[in-house]
C-alpha positions in Angstrom: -18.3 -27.6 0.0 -15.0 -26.3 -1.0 -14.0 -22.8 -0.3 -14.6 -20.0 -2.8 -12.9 -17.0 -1.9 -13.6 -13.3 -3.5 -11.3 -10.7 -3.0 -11.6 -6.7 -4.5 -8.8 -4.7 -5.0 -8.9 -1.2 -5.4 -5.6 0.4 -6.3 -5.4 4.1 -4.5 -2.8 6.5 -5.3 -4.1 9.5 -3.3 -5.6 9.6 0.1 -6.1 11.3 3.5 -8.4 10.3 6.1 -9.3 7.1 8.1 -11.2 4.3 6.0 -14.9 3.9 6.8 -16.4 0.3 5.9 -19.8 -0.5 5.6 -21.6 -2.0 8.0 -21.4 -5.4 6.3 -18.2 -5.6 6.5 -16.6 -8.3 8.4 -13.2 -6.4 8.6 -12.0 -3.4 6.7 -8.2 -1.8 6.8 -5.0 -0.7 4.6 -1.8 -2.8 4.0 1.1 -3.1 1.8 2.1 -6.7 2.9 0.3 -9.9 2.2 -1.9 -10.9 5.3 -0.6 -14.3 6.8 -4.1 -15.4 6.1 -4.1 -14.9 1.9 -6.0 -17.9 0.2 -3.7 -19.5 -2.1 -3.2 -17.7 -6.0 -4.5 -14.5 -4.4 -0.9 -13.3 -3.2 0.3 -14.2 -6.2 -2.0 -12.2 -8.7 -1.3 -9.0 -6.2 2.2 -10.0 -6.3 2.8 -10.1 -9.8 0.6 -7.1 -10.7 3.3 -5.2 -8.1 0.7 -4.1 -6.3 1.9 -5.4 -3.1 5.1 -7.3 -1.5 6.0 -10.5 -0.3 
């Protein structure tokens, strides 16, 4: 069965404080540059939105 990733954005322009995932979630955090593990086509929609850098 192929892989079918799912990725959520949320684009946050204001905020203090530490980030509290749900319990759910495998892994949780901030970051301004693409992971080393991106699934291919997801860097580039964040990367041409300018939402993140290469």
């Amino acid at each position: 069965m192929p892989d079918s990733p799912v990725g959520v954005v949320f684009v946050v322009t204001n905020y203090e404080g530490e980030v509290h995932a749900a319990s759910e979630a495998s892994e949780s955090g901030w970051f301004r540059n693409l992971p080393s593990e991106m699934h291919p086509n997801q860097d580039n929609y964040l990367v041409e939105k300018d939402w993140i850098a290469r």
